[in-house]
PDBQT receptor file of N, H, CA, C and O in Angstrom, charges set to zero:
ATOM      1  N   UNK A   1     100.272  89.035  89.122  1.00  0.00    +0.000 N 
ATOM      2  CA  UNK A   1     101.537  89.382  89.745  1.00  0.00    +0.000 C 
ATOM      3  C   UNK A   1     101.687  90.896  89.895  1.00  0.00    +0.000 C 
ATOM      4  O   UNK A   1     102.365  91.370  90.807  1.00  0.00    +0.000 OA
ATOM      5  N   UNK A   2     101.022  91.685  88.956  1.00  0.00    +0.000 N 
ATOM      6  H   UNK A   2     100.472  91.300  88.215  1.00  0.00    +0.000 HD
ATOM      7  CA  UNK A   2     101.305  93.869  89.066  1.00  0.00    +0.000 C 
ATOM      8  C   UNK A   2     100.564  93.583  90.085  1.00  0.00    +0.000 C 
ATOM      9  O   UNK A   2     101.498  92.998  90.634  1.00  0.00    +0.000 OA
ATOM     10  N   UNK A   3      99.436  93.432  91.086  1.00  0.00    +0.000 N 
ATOM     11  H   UNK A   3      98.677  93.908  90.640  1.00  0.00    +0.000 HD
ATOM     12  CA  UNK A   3      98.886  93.977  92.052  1.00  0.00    +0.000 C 
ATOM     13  C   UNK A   3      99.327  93.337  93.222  1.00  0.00    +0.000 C 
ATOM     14  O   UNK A   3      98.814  93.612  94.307  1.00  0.00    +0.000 OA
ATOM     15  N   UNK A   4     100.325  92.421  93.098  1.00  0.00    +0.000 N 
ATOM     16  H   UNK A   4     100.742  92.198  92.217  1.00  0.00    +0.000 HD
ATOM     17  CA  UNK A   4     100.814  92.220  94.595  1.00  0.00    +0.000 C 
ATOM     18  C   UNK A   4     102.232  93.162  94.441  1.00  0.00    +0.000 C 
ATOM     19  O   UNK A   4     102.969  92.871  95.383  1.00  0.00    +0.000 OA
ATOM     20  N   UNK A   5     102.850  94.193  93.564  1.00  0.00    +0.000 N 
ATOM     21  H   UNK A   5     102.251  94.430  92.799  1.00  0.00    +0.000 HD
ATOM     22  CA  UNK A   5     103.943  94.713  93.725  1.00  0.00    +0.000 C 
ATOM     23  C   UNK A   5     103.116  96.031  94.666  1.00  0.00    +0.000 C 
ATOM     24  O   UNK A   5     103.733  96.748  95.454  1.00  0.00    +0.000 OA
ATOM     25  N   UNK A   6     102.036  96.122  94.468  1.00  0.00    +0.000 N 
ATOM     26  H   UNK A   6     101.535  95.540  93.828  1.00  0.00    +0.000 HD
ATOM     27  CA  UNK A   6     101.682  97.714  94.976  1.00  0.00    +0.000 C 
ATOM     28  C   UNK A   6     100.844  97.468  96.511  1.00  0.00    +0.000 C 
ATOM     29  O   UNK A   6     100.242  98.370  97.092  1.00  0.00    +0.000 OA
ATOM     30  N   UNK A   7     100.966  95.947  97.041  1.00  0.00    +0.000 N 
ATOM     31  H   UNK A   7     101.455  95.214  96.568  1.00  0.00    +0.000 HD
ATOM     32  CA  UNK A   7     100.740  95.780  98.498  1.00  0.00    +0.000 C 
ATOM     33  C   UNK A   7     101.471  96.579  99.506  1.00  0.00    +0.000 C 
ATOM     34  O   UNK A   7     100.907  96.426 100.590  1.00  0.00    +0.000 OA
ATOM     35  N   UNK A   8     102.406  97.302  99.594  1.00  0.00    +0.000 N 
ATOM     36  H   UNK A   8     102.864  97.426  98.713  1.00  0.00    +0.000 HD
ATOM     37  CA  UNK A   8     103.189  97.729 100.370  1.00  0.00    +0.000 C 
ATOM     38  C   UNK A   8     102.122  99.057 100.535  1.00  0.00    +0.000 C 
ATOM     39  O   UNK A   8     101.433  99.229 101.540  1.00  0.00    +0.000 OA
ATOM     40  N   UNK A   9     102.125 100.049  99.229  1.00  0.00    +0.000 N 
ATOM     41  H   UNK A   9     102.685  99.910  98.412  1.00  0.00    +0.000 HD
ATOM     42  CA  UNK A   9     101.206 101.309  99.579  1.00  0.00    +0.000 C 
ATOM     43  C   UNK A   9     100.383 101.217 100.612  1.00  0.00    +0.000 C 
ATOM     44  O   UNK A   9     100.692 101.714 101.695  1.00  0.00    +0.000 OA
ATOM     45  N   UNK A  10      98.815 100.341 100.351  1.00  0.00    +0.000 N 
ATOM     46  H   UNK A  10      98.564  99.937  99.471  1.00  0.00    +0.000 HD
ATOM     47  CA  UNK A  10      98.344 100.509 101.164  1.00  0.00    +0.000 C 
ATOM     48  C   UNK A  10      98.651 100.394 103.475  1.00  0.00    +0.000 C 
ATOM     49  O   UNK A  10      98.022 100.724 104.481  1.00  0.00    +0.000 OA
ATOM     50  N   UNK A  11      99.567  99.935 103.241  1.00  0.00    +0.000 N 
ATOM     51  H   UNK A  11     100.078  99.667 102.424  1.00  0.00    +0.000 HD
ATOM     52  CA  UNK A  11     100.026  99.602 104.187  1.00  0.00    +0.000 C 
ATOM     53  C   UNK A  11     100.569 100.964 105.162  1.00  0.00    +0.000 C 
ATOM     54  O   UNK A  11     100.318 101.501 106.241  1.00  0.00    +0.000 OA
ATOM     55  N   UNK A  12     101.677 101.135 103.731  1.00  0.00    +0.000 N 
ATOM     56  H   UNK A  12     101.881 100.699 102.854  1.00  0.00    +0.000 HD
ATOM     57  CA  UNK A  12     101.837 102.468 104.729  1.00  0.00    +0.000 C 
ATOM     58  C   UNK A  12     100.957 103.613 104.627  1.00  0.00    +0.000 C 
ATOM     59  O   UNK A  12     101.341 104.610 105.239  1.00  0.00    +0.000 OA
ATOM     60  N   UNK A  13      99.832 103.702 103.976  1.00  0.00    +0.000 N 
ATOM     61  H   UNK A  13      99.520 102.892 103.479  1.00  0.00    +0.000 HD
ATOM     62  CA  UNK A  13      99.030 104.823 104.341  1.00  0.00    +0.000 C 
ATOM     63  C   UNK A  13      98.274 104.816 105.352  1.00  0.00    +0.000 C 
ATOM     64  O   UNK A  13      97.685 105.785 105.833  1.00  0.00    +0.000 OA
ATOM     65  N   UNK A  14      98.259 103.207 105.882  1.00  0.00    +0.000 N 
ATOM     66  H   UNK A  14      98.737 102.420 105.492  1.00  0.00    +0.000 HD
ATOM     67  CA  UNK A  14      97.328 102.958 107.005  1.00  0.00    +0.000 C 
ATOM     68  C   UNK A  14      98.086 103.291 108.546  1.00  0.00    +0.000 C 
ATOM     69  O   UNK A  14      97.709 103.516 109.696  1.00  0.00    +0.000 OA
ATOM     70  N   UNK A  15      99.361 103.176 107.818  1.00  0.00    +0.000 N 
ATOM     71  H   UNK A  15      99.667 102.993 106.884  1.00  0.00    +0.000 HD
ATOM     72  CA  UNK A  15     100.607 103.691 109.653  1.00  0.00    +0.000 C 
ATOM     73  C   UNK A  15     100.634 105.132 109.299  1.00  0.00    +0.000 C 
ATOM     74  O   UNK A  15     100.625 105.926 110.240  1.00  0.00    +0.000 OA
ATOM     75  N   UNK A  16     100.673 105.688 107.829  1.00  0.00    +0.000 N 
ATOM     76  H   UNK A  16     100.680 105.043 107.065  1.00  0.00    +0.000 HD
ATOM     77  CA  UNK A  16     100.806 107.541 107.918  1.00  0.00    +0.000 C 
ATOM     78  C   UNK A  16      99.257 107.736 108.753  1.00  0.00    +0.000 C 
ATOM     79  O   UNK A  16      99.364 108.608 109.615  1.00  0.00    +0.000 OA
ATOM     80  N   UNK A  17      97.813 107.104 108.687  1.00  0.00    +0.000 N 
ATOM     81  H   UNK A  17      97.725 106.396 107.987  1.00  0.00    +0.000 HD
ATOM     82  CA  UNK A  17      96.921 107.620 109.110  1.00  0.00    +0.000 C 
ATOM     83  C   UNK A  17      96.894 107.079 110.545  1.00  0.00    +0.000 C 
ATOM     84  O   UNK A  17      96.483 107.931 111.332  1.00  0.00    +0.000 OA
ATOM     85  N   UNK A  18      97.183 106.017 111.057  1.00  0.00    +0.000 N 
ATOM     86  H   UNK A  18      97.517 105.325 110.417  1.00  0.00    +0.000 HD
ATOM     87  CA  UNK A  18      97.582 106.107 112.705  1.00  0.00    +0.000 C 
ATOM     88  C   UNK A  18      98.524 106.465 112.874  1.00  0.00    +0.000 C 
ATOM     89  O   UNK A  18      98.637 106.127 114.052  1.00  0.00    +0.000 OA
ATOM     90  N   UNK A  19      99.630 107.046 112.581  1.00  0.00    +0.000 N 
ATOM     91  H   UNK A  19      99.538 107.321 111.623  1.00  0.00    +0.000 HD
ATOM     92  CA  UNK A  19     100.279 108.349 113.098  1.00  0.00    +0.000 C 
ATOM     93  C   UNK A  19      99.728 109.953 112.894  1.00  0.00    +0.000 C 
ATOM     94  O   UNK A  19     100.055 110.947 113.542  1.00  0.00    +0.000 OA
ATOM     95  N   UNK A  20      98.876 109.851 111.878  1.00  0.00    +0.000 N 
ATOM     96  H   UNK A  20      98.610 109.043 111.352  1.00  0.00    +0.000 HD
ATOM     97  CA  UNK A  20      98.508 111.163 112.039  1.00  0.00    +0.000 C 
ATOM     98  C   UNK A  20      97.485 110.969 113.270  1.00  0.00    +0.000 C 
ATOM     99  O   UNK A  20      97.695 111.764 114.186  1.00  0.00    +0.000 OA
ATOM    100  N   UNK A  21      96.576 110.200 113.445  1.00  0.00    +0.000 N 
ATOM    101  H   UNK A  21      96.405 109.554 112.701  1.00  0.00    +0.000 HD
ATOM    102  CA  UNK A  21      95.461 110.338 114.658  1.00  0.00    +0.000 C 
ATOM    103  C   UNK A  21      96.308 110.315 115.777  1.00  0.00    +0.000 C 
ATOM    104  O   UNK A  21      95.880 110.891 116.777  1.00  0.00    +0.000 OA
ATOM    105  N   UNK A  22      97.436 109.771 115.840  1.00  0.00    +0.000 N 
ATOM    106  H   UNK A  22      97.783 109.303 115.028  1.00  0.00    +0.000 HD
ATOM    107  CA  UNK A  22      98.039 110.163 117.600  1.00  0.00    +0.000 C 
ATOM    108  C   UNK A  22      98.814 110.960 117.465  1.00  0.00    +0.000 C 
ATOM    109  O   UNK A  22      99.128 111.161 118.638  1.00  0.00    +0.000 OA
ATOM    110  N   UNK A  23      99.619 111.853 116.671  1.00  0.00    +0.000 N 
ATOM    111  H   UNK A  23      99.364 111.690 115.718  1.00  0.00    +0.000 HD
ATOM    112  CA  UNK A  23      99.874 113.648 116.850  1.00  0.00    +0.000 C 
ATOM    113  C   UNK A  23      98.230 114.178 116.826  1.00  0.00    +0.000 C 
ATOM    114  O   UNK A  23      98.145 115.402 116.916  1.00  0.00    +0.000 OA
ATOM    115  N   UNK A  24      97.482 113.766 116.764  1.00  0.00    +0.000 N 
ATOM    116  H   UNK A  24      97.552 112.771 116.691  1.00  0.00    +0.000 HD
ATOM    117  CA  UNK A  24      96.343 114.783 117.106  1.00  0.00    +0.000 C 
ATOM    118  C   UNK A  24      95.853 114.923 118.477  1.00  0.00    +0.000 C 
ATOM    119  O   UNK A  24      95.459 115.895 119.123  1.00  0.00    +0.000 OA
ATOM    120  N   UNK A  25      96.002 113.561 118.765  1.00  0.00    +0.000 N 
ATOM    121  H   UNK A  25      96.323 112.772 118.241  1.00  0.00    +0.000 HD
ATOM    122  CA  UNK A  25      95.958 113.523 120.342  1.00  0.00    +0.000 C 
ATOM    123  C   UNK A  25      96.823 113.841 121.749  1.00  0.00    +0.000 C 
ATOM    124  O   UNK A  25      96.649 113.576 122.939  1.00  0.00    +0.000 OA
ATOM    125  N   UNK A  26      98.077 114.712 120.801  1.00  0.00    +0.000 N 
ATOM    126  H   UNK A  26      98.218 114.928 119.835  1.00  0.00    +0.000 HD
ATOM    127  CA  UNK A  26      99.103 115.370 121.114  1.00  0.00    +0.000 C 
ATOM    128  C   UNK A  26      98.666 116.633 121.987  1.00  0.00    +0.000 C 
ATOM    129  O   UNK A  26      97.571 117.074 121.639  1.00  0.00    +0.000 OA
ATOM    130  N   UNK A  27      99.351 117.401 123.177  1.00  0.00    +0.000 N 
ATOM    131  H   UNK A  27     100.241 117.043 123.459  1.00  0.00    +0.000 HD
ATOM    132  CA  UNK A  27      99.104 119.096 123.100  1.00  0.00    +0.000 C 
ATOM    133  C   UNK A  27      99.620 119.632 122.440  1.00  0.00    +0.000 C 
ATOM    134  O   UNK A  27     100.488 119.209 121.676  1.00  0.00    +0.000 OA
ATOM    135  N   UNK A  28      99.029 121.273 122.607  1.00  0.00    +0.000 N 
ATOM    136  H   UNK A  28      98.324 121.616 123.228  1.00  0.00    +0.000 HD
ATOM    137  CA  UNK A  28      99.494 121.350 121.211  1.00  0.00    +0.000 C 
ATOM    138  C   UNK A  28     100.994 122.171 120.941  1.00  0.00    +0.000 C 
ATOM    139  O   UNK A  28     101.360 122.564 119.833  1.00  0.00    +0.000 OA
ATOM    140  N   UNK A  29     101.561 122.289 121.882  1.00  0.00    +0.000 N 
ATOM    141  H   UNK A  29     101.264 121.970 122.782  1.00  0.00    +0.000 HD
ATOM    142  CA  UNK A  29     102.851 122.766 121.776  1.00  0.00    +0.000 C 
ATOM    143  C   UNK A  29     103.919 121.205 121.278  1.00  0.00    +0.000 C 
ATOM    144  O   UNK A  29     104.990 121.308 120.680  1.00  0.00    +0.000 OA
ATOM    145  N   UNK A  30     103.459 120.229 121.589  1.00  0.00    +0.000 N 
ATOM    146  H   UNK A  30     102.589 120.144 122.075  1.00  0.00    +0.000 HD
ATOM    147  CA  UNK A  30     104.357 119.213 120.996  1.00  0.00    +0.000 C 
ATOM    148  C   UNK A  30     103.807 118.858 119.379  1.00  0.00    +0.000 C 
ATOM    149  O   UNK A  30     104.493 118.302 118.522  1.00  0.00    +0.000 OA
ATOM    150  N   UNK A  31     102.831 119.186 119.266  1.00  0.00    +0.000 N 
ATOM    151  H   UNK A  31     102.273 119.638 119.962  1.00  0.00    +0.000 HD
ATOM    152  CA  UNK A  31     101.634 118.582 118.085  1.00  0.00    +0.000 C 
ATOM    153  C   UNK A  31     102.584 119.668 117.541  1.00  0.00    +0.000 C 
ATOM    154  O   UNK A  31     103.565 119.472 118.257  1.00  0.00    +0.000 OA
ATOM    155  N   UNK A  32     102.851 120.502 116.875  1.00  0.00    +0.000 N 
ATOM    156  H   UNK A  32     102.053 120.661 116.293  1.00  0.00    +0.000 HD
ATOM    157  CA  UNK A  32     103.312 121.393 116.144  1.00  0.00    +0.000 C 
ATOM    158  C   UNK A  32     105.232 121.500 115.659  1.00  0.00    +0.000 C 
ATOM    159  O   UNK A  32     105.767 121.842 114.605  1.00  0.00    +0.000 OA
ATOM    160  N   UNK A  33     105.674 121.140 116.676  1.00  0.00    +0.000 N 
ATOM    161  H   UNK A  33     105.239 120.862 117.532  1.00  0.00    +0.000 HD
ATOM    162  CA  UNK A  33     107.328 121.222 116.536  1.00  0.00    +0.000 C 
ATOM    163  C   UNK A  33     107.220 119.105 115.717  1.00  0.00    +0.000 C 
ATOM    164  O   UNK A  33     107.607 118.851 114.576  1.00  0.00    +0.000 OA
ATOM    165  N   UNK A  34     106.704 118.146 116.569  1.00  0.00    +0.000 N 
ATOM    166  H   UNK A  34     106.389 118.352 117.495  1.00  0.00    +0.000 HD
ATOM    167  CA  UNK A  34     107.183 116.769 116.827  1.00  0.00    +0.000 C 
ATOM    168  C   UNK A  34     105.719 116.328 115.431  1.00  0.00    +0.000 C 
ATOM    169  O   UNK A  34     105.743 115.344 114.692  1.00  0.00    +0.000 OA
ATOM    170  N   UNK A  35     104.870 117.167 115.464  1.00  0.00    +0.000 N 
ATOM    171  H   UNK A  35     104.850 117.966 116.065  1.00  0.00    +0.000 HD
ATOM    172  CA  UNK A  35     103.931 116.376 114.339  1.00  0.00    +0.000 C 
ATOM    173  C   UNK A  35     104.274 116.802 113.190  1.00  0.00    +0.000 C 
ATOM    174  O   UNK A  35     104.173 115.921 112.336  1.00  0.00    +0.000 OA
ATOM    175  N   UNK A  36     104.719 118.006 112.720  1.00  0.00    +0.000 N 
ATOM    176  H   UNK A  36     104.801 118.722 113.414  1.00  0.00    +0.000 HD
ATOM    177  CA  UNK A  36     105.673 118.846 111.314  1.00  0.00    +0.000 C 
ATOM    178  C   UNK A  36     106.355 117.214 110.882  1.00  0.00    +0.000 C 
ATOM    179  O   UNK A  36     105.976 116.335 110.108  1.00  0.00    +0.000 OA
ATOM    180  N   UNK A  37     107.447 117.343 111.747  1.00  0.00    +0.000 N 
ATOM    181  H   UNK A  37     107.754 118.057 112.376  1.00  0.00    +0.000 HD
ATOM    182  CA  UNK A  37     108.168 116.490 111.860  1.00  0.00    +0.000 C 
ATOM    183  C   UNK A  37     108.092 114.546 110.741  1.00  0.00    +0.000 C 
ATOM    184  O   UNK A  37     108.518 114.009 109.719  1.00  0.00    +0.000 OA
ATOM    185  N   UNK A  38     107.114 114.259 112.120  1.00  0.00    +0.000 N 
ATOM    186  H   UNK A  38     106.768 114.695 112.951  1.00  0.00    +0.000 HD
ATOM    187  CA  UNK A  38     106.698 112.995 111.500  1.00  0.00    +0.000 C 
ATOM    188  C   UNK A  38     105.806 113.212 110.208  1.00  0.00    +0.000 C 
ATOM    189  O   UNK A  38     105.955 112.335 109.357  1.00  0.00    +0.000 OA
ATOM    190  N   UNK A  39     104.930 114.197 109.914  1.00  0.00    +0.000 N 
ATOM    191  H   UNK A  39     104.809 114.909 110.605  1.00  0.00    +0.000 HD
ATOM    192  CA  UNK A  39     104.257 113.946 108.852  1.00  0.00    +0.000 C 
ATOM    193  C   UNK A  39     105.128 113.902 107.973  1.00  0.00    +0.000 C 
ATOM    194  O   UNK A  39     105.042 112.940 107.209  1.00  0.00    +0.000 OA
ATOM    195  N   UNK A  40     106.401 115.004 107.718  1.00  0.00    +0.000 N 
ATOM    196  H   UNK A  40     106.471 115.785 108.339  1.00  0.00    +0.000 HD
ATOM    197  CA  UNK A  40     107.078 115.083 106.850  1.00  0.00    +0.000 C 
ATOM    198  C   UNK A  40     107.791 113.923 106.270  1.00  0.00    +0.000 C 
ATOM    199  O   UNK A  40     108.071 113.878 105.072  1.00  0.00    +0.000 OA
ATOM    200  N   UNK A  41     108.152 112.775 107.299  1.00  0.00    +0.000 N 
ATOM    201  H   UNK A  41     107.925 112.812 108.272  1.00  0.00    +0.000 HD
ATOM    202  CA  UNK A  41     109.365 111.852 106.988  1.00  0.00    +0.000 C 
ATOM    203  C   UNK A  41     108.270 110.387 106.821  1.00  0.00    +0.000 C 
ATOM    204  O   UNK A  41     108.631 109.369 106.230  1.00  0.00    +0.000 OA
ATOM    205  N   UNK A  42     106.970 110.549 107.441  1.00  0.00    +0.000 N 
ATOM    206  H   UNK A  42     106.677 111.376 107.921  1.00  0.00    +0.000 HD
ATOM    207  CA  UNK A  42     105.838 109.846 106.797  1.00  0.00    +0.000 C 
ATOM    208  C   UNK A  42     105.394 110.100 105.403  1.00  0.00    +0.000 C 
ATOM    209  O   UNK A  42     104.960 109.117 104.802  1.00  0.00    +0.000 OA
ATOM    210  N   UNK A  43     105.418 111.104 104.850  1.00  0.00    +0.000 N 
ATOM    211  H   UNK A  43     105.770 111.903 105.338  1.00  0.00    +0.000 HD
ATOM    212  CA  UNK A  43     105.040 111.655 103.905  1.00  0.00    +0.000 C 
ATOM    213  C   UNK A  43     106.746 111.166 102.600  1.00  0.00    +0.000 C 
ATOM    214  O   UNK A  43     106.783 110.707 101.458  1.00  0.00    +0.000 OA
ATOM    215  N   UNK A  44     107.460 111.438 103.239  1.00  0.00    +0.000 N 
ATOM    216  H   UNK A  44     107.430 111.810 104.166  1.00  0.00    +0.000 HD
ATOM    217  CA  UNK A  44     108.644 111.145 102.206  1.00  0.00    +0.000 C 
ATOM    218  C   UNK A  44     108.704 109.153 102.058  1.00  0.00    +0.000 C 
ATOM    219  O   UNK A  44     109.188 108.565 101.091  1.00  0.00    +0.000 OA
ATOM    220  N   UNK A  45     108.027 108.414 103.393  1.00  0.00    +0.000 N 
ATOM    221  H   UNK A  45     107.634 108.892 104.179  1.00  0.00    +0.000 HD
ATOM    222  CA  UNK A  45     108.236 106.992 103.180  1.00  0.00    +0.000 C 
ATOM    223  C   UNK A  45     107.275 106.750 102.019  1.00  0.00    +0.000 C 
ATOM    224  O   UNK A  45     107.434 105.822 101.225  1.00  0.00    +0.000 OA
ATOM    225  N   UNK A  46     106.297 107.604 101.956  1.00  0.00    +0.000 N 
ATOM    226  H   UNK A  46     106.168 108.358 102.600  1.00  0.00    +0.000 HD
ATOM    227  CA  UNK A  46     104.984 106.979 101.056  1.00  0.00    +0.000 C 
ATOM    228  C   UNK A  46     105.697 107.072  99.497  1.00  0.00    +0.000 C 
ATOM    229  O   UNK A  46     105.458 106.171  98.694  1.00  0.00    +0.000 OA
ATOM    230  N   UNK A  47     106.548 108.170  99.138  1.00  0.00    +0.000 N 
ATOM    231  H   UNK A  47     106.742 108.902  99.791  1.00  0.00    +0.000 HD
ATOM    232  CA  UNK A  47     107.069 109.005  97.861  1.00  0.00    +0.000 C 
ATOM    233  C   UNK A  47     107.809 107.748  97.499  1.00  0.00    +0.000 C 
ATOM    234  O   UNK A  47     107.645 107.191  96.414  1.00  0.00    +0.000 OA
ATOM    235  N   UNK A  48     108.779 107.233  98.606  1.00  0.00    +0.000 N 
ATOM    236  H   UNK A  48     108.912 107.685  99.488  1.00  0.00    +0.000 HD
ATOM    237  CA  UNK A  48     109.693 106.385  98.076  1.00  0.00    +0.000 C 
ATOM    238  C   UNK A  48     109.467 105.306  97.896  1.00  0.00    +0.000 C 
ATOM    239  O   UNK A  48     110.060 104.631  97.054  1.00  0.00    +0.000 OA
ATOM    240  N   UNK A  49     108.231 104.733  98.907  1.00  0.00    +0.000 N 
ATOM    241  H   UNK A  49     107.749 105.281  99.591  1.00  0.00    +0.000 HD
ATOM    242  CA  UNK A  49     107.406 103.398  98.231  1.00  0.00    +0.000 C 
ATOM    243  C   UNK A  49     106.707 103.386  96.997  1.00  0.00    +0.000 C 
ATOM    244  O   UNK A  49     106.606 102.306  96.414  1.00  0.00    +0.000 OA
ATOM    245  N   UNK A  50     106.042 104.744  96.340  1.00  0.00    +0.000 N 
ATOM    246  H   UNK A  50     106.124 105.621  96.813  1.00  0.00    +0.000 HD
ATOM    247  CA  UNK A  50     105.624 104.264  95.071  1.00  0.00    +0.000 C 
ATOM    248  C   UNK A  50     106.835 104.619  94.346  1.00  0.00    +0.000 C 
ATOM    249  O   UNK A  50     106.980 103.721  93.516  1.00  0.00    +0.000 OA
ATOM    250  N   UNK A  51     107.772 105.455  94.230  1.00  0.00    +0.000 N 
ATOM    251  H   UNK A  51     107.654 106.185  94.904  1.00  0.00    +0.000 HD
ATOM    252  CA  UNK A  51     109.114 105.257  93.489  1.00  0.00    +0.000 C 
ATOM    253  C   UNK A  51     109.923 103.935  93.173  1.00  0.00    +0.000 C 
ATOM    254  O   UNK A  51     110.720 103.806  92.244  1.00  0.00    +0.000 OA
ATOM    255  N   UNK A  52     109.609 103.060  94.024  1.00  0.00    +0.000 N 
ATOM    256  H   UNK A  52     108.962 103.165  94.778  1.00  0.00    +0.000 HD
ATOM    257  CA  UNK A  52     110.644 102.059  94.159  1.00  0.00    +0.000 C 
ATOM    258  C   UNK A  52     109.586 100.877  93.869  1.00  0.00    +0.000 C 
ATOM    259  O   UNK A  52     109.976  99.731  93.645  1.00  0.00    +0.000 OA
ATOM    260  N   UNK A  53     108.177 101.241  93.887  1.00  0.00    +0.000 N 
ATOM    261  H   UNK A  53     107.860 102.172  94.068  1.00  0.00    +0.000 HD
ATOM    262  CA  UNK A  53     107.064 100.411  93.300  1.00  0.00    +0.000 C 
ATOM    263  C   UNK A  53     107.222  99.990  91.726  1.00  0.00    +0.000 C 
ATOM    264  O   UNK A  53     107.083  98.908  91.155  1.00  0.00    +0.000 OA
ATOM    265  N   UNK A  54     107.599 101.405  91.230  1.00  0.00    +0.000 N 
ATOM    266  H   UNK A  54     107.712 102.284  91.694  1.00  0.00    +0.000 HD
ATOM    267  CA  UNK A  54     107.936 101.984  89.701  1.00  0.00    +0.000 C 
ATOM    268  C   UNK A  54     108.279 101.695  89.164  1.00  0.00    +0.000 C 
ATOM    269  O   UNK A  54     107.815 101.486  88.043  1.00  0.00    +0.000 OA
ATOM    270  N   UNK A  55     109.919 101.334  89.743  1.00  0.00    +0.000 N 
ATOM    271  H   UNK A  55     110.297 101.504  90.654  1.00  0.00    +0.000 HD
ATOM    272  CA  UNK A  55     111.383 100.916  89.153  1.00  0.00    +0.000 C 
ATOM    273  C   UNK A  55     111.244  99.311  88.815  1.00  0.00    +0.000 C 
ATOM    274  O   UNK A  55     110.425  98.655  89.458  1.00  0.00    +0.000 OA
ATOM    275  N   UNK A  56     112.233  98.543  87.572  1.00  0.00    +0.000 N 
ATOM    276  H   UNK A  56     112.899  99.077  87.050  1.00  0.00    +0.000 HD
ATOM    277  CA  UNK A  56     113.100  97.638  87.350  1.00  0.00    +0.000 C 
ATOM    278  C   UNK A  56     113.039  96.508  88.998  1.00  0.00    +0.000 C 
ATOM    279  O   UNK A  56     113.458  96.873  90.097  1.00  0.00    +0.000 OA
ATOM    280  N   UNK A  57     112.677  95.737  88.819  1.00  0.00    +0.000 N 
ATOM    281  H   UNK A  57     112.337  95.440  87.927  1.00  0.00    +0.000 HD
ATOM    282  CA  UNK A  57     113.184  94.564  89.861  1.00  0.00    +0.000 C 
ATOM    283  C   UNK A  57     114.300  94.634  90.162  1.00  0.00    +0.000 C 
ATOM    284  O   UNK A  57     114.551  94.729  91.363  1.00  0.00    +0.000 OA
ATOM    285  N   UNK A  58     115.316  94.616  89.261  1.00  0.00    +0.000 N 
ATOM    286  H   UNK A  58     115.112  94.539  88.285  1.00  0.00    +0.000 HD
ATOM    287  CA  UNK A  58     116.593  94.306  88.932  1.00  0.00    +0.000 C 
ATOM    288  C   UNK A  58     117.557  95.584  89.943  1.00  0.00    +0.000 C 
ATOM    289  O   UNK A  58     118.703  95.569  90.394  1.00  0.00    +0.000 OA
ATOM    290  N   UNK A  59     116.532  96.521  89.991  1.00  0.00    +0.000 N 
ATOM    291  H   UNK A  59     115.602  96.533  89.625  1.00  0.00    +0.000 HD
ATOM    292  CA  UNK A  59     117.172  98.130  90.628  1.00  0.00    +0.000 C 
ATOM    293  C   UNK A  59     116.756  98.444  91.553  1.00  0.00    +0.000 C 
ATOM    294  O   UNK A  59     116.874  99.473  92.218  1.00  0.00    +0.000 OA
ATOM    295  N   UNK A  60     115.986  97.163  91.721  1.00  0.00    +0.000 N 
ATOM    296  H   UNK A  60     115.890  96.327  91.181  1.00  0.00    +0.000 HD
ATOM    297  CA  UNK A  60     115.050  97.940  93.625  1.00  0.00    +0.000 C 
ATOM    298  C   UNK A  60     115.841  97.778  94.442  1.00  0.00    +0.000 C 
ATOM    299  O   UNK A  60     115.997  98.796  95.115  1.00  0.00    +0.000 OA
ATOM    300  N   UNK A  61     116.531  96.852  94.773  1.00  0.00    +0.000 N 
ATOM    301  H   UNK A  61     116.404  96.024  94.227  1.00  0.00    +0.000 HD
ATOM    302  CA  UNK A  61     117.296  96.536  96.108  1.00  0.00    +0.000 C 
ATOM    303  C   UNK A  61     118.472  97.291  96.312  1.00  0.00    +0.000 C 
ATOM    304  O   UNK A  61     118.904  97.240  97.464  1.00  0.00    +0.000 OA
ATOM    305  N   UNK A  62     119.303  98.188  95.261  1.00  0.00    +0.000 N 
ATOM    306  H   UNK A  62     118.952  98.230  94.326  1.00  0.00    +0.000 HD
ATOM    307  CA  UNK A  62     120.031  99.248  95.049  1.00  0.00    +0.000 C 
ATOM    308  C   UNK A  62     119.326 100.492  95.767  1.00  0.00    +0.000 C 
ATOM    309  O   UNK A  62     119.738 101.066  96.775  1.00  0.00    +0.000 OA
ATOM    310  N   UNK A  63     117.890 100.857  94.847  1.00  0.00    +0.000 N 
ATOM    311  H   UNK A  63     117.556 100.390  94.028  1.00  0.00    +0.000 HD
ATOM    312  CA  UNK A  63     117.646 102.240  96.103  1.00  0.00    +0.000 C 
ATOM    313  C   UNK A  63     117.579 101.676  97.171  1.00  0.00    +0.000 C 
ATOM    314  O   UNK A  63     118.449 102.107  97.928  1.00  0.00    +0.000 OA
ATOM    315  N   UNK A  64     116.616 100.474  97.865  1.00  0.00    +0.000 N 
ATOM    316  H   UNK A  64     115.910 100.124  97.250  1.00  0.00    +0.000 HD
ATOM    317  CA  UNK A  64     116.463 100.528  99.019  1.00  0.00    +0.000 C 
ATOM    318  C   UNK A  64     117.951 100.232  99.990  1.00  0.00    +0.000 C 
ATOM    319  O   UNK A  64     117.812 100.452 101.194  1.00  0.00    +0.000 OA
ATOM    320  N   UNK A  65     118.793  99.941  99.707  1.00  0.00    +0.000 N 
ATOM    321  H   UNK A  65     118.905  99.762  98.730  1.00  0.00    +0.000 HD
ATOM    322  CA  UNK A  65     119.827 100.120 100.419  1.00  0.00    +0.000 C 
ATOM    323  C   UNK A  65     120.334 101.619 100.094  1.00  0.00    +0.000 C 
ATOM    324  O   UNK A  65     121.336 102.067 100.652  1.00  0.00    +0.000 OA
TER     325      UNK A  65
């Protein structure tokens, strides 16, 4: 049952890494203002999936709302 709570990770590292390959395929005046951007709020989904991986059953559905 612990290794199906941490199915979600891999998942989203696989959408942070096809989003990073299509800002690369960006020019590069958008690649720079619009890819900052997404990596950053890609980068904060991954933080809060193993945070909320972490936590109490009982307390997950509290952060995620």
């Amino acid at each position: 049952m612990e290794d199906k709570e941490l199915l979600l990770i891999p998942k989203v590292e696989k959408y942070i890494q096809y989003i990073i390959e299509i800002i690369v395929k960006l020019p590069r005046t958008e690649k720079f203002s619009i890819g900052n951007e997404y990596k950053l709020s890609m980068y904060e989904v991954l933080k809060d999936t193993v945070y909320i991986s972490k936590i109490d059953k009982a307390k997950r559905l509290y952060y995620i709302q």
